[in-house]
C-alpha positions as CSV (number, residue, x, y, z in Angstrom):
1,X,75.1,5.5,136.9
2,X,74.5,9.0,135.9
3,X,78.1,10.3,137.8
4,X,79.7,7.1,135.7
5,X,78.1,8.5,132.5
6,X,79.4,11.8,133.0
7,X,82.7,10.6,133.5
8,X,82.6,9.0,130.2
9,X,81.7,11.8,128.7
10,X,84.4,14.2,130.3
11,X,86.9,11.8,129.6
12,X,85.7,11.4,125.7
13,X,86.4,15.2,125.6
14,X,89.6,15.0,127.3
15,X,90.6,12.5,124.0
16,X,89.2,15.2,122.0
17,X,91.0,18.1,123.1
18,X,94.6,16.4,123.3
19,X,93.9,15.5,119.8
20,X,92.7,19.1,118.4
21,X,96.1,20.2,119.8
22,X,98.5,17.3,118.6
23,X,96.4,17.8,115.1
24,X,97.3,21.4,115.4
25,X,101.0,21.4,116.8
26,X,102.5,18.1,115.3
27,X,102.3,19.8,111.5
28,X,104.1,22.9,113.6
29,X,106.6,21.3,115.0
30,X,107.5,19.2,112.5
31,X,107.9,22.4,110.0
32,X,110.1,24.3,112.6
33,X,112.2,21.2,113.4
34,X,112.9,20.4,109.3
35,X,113.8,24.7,109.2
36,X,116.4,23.7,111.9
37,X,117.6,20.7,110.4
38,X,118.1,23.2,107.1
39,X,119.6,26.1,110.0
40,X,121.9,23.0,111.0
41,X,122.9,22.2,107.1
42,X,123.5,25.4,106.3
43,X,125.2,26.2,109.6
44,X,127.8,23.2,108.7
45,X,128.1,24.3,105.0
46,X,129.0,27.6,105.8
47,X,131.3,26.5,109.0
48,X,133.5,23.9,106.4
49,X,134.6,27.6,105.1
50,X,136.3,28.1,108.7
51,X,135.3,30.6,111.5
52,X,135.0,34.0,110.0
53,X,131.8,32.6,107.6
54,X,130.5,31.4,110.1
55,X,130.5,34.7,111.9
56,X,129.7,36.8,108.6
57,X,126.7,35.0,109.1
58,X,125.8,35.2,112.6
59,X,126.2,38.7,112.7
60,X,123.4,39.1,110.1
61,X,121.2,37.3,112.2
62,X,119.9,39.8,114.3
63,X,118.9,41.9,111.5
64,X,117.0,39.5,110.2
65,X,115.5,39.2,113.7
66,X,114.7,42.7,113.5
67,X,112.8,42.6,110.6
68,X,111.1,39.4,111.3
69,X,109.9,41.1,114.6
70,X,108.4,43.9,112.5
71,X,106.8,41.9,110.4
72,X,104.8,40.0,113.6
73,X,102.3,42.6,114.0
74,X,100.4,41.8,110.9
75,X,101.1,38.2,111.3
76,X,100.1,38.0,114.9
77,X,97.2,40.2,114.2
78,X,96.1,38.5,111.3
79,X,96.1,35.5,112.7
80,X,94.1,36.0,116.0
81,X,90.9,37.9,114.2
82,X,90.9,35.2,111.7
83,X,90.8,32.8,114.3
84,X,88.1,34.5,116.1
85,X,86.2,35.3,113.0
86,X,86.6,31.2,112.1
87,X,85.3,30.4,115.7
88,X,82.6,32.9,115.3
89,X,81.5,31.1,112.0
90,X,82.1,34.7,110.2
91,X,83.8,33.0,107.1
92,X,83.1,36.9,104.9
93,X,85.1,38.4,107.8
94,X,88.1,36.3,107.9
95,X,88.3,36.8,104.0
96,X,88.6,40.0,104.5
97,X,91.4,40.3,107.4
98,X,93.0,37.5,104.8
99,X,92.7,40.7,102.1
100,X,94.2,43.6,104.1
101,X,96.8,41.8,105.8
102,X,98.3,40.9,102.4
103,X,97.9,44.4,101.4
104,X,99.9,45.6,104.6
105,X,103.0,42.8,103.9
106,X,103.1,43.5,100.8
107,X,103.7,47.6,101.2
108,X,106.1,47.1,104.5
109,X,108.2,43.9,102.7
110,X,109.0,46.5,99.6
111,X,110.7,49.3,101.4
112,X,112.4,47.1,104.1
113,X,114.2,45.6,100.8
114,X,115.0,48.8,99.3
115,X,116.6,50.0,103.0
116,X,118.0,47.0,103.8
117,X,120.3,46.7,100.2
118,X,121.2,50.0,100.4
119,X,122.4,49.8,103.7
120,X,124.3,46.6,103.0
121,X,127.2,48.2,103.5
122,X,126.7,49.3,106.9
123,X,125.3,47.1,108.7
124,X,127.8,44.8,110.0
125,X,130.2,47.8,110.6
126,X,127.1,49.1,113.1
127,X,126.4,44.8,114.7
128,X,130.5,45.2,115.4
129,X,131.6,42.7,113.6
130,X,135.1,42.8,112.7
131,X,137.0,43.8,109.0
132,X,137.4,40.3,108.0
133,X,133.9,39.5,108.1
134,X,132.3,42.9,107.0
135,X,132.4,41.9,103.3
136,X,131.2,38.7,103.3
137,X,128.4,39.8,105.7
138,X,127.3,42.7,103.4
139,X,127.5,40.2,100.5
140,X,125.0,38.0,102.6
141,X,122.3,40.7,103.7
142,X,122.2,41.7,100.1
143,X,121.2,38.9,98.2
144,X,118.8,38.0,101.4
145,X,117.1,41.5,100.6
146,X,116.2,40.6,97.1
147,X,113.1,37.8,98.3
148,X,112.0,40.1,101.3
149,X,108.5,40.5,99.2
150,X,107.8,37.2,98.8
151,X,109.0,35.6,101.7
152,X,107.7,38.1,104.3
153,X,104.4,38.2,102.5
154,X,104.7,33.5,103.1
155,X,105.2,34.3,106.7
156,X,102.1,36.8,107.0
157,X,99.9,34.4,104.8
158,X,101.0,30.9,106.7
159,X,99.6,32.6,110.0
160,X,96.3,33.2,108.4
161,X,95.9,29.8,107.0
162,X,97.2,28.6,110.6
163,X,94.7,30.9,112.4
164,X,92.0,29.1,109.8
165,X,93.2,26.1,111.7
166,X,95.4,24.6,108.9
167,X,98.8,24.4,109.8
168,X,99.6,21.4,107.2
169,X,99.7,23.2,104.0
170,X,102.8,25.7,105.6
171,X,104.0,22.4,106.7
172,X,104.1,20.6,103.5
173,X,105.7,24.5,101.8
174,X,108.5,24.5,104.3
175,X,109.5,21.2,103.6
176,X,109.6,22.5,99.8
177,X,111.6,25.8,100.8
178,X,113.9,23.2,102.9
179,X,114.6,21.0,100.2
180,X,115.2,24.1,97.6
181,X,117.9,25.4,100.2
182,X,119.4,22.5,100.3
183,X,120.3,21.5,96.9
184,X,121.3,25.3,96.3
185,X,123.9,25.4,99.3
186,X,125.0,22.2,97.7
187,X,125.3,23.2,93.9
188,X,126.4,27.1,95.1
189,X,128.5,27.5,98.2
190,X,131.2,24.7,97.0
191,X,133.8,24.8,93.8
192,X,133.6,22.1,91.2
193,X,135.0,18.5,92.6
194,X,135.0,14.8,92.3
195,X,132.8,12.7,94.8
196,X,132.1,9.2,95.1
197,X,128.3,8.5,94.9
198,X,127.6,4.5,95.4
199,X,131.4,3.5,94.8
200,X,130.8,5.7,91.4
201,X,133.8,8.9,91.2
202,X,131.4,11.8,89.7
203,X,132.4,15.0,89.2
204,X,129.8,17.7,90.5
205,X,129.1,21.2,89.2
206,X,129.5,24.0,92.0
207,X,129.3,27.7,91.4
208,X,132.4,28.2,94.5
209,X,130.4,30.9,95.4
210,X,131.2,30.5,99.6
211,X,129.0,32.4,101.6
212,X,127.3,34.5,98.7
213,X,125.9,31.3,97.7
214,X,124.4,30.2,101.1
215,X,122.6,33.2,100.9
216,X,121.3,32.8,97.5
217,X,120.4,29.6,98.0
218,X,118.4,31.1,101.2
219,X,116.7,33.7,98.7
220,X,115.6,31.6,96.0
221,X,114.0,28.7,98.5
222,X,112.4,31.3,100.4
223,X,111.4,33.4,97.5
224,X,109.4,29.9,95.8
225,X,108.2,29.2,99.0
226,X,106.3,32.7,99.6
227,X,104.9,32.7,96.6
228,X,103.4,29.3,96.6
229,X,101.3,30.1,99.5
230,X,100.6,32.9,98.3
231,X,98.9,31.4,94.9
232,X,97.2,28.9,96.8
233,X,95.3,31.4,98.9
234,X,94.3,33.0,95.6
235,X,93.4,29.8,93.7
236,X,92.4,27.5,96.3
237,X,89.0,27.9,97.6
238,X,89.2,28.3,101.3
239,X,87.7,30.6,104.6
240,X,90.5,32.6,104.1
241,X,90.8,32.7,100.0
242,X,92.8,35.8,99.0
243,X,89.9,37.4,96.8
244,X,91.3,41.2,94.8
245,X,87.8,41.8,93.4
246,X,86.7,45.0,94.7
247,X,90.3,45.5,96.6
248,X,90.9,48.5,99.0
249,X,92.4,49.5,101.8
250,X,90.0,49.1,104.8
251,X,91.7,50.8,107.8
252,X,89.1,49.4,110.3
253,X,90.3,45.8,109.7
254,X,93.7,47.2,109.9
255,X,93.4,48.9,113.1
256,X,91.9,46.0,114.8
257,X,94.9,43.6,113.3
258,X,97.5,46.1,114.6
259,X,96.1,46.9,118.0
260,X,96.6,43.0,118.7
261,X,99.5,42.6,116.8
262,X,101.7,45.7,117.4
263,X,102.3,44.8,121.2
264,X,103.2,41.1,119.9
265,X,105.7,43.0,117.7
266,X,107.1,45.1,120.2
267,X,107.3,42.3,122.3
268,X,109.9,40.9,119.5
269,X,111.6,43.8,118.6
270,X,112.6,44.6,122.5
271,X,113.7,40.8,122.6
272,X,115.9,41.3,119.2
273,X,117.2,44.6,120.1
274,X,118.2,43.0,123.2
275,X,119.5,40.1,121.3
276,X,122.0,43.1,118.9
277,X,123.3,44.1,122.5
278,X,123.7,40.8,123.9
279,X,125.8,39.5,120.3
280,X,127.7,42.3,120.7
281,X,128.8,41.6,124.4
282,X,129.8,38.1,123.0
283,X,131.3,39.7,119.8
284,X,133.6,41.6,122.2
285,X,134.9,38.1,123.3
286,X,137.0,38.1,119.6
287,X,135.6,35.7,116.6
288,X,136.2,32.4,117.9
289,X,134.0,33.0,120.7
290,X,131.4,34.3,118.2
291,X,131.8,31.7,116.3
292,X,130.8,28.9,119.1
293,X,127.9,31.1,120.2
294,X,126.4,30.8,117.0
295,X,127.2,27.4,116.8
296,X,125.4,27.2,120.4
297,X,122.4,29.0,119.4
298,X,121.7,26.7,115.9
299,X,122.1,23.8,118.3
300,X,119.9,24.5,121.1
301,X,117.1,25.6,118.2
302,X,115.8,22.2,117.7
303,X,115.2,22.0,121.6
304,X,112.1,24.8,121.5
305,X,110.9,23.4,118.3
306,X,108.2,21.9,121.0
307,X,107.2,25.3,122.2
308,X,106.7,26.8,118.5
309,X,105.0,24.0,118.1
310,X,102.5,24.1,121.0
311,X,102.4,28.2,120.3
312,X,100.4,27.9,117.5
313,X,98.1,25.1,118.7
314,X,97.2,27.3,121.6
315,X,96.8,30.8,119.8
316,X,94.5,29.1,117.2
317,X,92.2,27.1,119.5
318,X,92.4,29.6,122.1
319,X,91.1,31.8,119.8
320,X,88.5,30.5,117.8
321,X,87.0,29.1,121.2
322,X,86.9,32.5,122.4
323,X,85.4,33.9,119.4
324,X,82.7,30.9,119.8
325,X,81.9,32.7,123.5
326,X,83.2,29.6,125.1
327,X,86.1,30.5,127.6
328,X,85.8,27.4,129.2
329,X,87.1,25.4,125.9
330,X,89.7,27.8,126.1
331,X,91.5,27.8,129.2
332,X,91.5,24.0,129.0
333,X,92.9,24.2,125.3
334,X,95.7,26.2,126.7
335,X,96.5,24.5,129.8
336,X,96.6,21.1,127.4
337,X,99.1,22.8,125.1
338,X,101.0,24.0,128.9
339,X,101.1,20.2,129.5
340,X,102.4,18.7,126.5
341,X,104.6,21.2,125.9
342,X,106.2,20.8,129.4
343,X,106.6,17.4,128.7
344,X,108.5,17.6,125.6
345,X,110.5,20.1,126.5
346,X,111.7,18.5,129.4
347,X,112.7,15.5,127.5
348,X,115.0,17.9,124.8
349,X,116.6,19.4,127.7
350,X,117.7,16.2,128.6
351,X,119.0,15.9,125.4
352,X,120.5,19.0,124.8
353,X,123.0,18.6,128.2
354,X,123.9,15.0,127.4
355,X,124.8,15.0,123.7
356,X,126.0,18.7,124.1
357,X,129.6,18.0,122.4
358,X,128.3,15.8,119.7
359,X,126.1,18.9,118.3
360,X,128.4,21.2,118.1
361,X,130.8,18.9,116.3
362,X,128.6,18.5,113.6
363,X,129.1,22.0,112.3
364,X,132.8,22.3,114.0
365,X,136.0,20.6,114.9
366,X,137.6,23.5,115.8
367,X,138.4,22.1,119.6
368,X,137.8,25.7,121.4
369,X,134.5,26.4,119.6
370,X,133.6,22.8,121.0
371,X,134.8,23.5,124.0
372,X,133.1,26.5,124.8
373,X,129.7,25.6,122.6
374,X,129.1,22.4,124.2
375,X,129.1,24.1,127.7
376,X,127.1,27.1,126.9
377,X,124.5,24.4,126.0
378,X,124.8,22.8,129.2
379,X,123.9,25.8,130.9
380,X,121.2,26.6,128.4
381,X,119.5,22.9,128.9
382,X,118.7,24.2,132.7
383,X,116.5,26.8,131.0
384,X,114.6,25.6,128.4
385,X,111.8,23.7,129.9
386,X,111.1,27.8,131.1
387,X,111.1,28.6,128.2
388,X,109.0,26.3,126.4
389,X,106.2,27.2,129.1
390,X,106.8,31.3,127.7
391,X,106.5,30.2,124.7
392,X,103.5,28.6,124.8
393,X,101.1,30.4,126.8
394,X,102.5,33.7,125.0
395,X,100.7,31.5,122.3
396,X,97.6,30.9,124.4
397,X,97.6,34.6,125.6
398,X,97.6,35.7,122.3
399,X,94.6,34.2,120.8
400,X,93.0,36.1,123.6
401,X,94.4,39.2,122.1
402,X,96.4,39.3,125.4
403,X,99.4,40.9,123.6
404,X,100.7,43.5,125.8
405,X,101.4,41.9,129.1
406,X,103.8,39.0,127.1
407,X,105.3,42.9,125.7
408,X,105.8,43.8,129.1
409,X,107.1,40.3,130.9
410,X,110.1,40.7,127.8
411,X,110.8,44.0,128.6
412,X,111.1,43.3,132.2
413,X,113.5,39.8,131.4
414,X,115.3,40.8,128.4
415,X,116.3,44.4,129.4
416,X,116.5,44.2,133.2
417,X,117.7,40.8,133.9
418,X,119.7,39.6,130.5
419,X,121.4,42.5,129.4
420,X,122.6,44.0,132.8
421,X,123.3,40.6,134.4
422,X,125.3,39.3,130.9
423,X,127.2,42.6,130.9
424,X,128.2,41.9,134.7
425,X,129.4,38.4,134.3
426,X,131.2,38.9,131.0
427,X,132.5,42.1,131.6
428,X,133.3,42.4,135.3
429,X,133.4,39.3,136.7
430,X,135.3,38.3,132.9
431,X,133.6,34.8,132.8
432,X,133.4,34.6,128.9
433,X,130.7,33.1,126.8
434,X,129.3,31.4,129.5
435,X,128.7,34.0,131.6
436,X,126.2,35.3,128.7
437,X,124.3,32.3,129.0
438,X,124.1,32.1,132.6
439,X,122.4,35.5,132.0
440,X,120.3,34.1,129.1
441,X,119.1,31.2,131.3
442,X,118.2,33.6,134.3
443,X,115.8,35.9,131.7
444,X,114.3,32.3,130.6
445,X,113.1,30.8,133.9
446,X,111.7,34.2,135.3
447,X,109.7,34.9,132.1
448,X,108.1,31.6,132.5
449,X,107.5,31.7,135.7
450,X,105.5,35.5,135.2
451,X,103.7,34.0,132.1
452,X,102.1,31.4,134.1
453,X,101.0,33.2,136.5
454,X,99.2,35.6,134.2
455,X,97.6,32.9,132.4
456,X,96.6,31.5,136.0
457,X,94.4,34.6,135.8
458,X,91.6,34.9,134.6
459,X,92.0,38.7,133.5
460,X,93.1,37.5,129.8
461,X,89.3,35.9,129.2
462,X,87.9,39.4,129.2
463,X,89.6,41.4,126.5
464,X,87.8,42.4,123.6
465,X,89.3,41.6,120.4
């Protein structure tokens, strides 16, 4: 009777735990699969303009990458004390991380804007991209730099409130930033012309701006959208309110954010670094080509929206249980986020190799960026269950404040096994775009493979945060 009773009780807490994690990951995913849905709308807004916008704006991308991955170490870092502080009931304490990691976005987000506008002009000469392009692409990292403040500052301050355990309220300010993007591309990238609304011929307003728009547009959503979280934490009471009374730099609080964050940041800057080499291995395949592997990579983006997802489930419950000195609770709220996440992401790779063609035809219907899109996401689909498992037990690693051995595993699968192997098929054995993603796929499945077997350990339960 006893043995019966127990099982009950095991099995109530089973219940329990998958719903913490779908409570914390659905409001995740969602919000990553609406900013793809926006990637995707922009994507085909800019792509009606013909090839070389669309390449104007890939080749921007992994700047932006760059600076995002900069950025990480006071996001990452922010969020895994305040999770530990939340789990540790130390609600003074996560206040204060809450205080200095504003303080640190804040300084960083200012000069990257000032650097990044006045190198505008250079920085698609130095990403390879060719003279037709270079001007739009400088126009486009320009006007991006203009909301760096408030939008890096949204990023920093939606990982505290996620580490609080709240990952609604970014939800809810995406879908607003989504929705102010939208209209703008609409109103800005096209001229003036009539449409027919409900059988009704109206003639719409548009600035004609092309691709200076789409990056407006961008600015302006992201701009409202960082600044609404950040008045919310300051006016809405919370565990992590943004309080200025008595404000100063504590460099204790900073030092224990950046020792867990700068490896995660590393870890992203070695992965976008890799990513400028790789782009400029496919940029060296002429525009076109370029052109489909950006296509490609918007379309495969909505696959790991499962993994992001799971990610931040894992680092937030992972961490407050370890800050509540309960390892137990968290090695079985990370191998439920493994689960779930492997389960959806096998059912999106599914997807992704059957209706290949039909996604990049939404953006394109030029028939050799079809053609070579719709089979680089073929090869990709082999991949990305792999990937979803890096993904998230990087996540469950990292509300451990296990930050350097995810640094490592991309170091060892971006630079040794992507880079060299891409440069080998594309160059030598002259297999084209998909001979980069054959490389791509082979980083994916040996990083997931080396990040479950370190979370098999139990070396990660140990660290001191």
């Amino acid at each position: 009777m006893e043995q019966v009773q127990q099982d009950r009780l095991d099995a109530e807490a089973r219940k329990s735990l998958y719903r913490r994690v779908i409570f914390l990951a659905w409001p995740a995913i969602f919000e990553n699969i609406m900013l793809s849905m926006v990637e995707y709308i922009d994507t085909a807004m800019v792509g009606s303009l013909g090839a070389y916008a669309t390449a104007s704006v890939a080749i921007n991308n992994p700047v932006m990458w760059m600076m995002n991955a900069s950025m990480s170490a006071i996001a990452v870092g922010g969020t895994v004390l305040v999770a530990h502080h939340i789990g540790a009931q130390e609600g003074d304490e996560a206040r204060r991380v809450s205080q200095q990691a504003f303080v640190m976005v804040a300084g960083f987000a200012a000069v990257l804007s000032v650097l990044v506008f006045a190198l505008g002009g250079r920085l698609p000469v130095w990403m390879g991209g060719e003279p037709e392009i270079q001007g739009y692409a400088t126009s486009y990292i320009r006007i991006l730099s203009l909301c760096f403040l408030p939008h890096f500052t949204g990023i920093v301050l939606s990982g505290i409130m996620r580490g609080a355990g709240d990952t609604r309220t970014p939800m809810y300010i995406n879908l607003m930033t989504n929705l102010i993007n939208i209209v703008g591309n609409f109103l800005l990238i096209f001229p003036e012309r009539d449409m027919v609304l409900f059988g009704q011929k109206i003639h719409m307003w548009g600035a004609g701006m092309g691709v200076a728009g789409a990056a407006a547009a961008s600015a302006v959503a992201m701009g409202a959208g960082g600044a609404t979280i950040f008045l919310l934490l300051v006016f809405r009471r919370s565990r992590v309110q943004l309080q200025f009374a008595g404000l100063k730099v504590d460099r204790s609080i900073m030092s224990r954010m950046l020792s867990v964050g700068v490896p995660a940041a590393l870890e992203r800057l070695a992965t976008t670094v890799g990513q400028l080499f790789f782009i400029r291995t496919v940029a060296s395949l002429g525009t076109v080509t370029l052109a489909a592997h950006q296509l490609a990579v918007t379309s495969e983006s909505i696959s790991y929206m499962p993994g992001f997802g799971f990610q931040v489930a894992a680092t937030t419950l992972v961490g407050q249980a370890l800050g509540a000195r309960d390892p137990k609770d968290a090695r079985r709220c990370g191998n439920v986020a493994f689960y779930m996440c492997t389960a959806c992401m096998l059912c999106m790779s599914l997807c992704l190799y059957l209706f290949s063609e039909q996604l990049i035809s939404l953006f394109s219907q030029v028939p050799e960026v079809i053609e070579q899109g719709s089979q680089a996401l073929r090869i990709v689909a082999v991949g990305e269950t792999f990937f979803g498992a890096a993904l998230v037990l990087t996540g469950a690693l990292r509300g451990a404040g296990d930050t350097k051995v995810p640094f490592y595993v991309c170091l060892l699968t971006m630079w040794g096994i992507r880079l060299p192997v891409a440069f080998l098929f594309v160059k030598v054995l002259d297999l084209g775009l998909a001979g980069a993603w054959y490389a791509m796929v082979l980083d994916l499945m040996v990083r997931g493979v080396l990040m479950y077997l370190r979370f098999r350990s139990d070396k990660w339960e140990r660290i001191q945060v």
